[in-house]
C-alpha positions in Angstrom: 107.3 96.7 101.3 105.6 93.8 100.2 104.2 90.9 102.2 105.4 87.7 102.6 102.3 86.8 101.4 101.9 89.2 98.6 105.0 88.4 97.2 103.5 84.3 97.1 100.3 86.3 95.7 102.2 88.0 92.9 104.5 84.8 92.1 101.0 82.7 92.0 99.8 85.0 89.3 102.7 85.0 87.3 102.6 81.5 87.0 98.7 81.0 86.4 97.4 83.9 84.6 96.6 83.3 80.8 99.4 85.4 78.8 96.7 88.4 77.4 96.6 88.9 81.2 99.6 89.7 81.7 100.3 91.7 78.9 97.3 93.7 79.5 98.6 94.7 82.9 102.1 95.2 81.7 100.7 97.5 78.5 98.6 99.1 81.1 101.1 99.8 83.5 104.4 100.1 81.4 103.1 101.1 78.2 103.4 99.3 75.0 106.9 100.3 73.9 108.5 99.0 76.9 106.6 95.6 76.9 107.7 94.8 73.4 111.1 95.9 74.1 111.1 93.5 77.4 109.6 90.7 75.8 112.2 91.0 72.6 110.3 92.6 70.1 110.6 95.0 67.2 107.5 96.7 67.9 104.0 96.7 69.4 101.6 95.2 66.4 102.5 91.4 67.9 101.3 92.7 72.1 97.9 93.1 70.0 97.8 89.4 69.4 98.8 87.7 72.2 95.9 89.9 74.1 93.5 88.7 71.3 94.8 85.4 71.8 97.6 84.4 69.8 100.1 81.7 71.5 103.4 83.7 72.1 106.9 81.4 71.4 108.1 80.0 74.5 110.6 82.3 74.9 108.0 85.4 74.9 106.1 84.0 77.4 108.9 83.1 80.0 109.9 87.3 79.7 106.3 88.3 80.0 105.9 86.3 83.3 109.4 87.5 84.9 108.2 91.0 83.6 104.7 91.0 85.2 106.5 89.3 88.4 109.0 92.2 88.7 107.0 94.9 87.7 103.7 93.8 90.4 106.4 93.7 93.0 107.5 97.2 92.0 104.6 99.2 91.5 102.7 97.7 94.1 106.0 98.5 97.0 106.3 102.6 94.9 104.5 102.8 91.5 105.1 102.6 87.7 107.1 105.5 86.9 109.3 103.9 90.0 109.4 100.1 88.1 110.0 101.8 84.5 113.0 103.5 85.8 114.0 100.2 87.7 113.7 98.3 84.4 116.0 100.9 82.7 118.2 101.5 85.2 121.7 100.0 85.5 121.7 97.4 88.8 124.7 96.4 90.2 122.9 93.2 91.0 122.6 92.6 87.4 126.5 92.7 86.7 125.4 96.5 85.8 122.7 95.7 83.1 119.3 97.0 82.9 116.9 94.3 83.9 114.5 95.5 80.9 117.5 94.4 78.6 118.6 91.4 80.7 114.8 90.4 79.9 115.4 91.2 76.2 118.3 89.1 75.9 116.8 86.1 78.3 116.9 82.5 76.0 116.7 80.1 79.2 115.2 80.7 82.5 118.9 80.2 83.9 119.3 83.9 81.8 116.6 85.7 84.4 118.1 83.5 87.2 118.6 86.8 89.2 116.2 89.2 88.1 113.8 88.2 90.9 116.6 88.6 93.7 117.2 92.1 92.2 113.6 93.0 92.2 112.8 91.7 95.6 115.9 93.7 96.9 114.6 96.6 95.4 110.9 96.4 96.7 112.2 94.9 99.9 109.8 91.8 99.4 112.2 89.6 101.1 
């Protein structure tokens, strides 16, 4: 169970960190194939970019930084076998979609409006 102020902590960071950050810890922790897959990808080769560097569209970076939100939460409450099987699991919370593929299919931040509810109910970080 996170802290009230680890939650703040994590929510900071998601917010602030440059983009290569984040995918760098996601990639580390998740692997490649299920960052690309999150952030809407056909495959890896564009992950290599955006860590060298490259501005991701909008739309990339608002999934990376609900991803690295929701993952932090989870593997820092379990661990990251627990938050890959959270991210692929169905969650009733999530009208019974995965949260990897409500990430996938995010446009607007009013798509991901209850990913972090779901996560923090998850990780107890309420």
């Amino acid at each position: 169970m996170a802290t009230i102020q680890e939650v703040t902590n994590i929510e900071d960071d998601s917010k602030t960190l440059a983009i290569p950050e984040l995918v760098r810890y996601l990639c580390d922790h998740l692997g490649r194939q299920v960052v690309a897959y999150m952030a809407g990808l056909k495959d890896t080769q564009m992950l290599g970019e955006w860590i060298s560097g490259t501005e991701p569209r909008r739309t990339n970076q608002m999934r990376i930084r609900y991803a690295y939100r929701a993952a932090r939460m989870i593997i820092e409450a379990f661990d990251e076998k627990t938050a890959e099987a959270w991210f692929f699991g169905s969650n009733s919370k999530l009208d019974e979609d995965a949260p990897a593929a409500v990430l996938r299919n995010a446009r607007e931040v009013e798509d991901l409006r209850y990913l972090i509810p779901a996560v923090k109910a998850f990780a107890r970080a309420e």
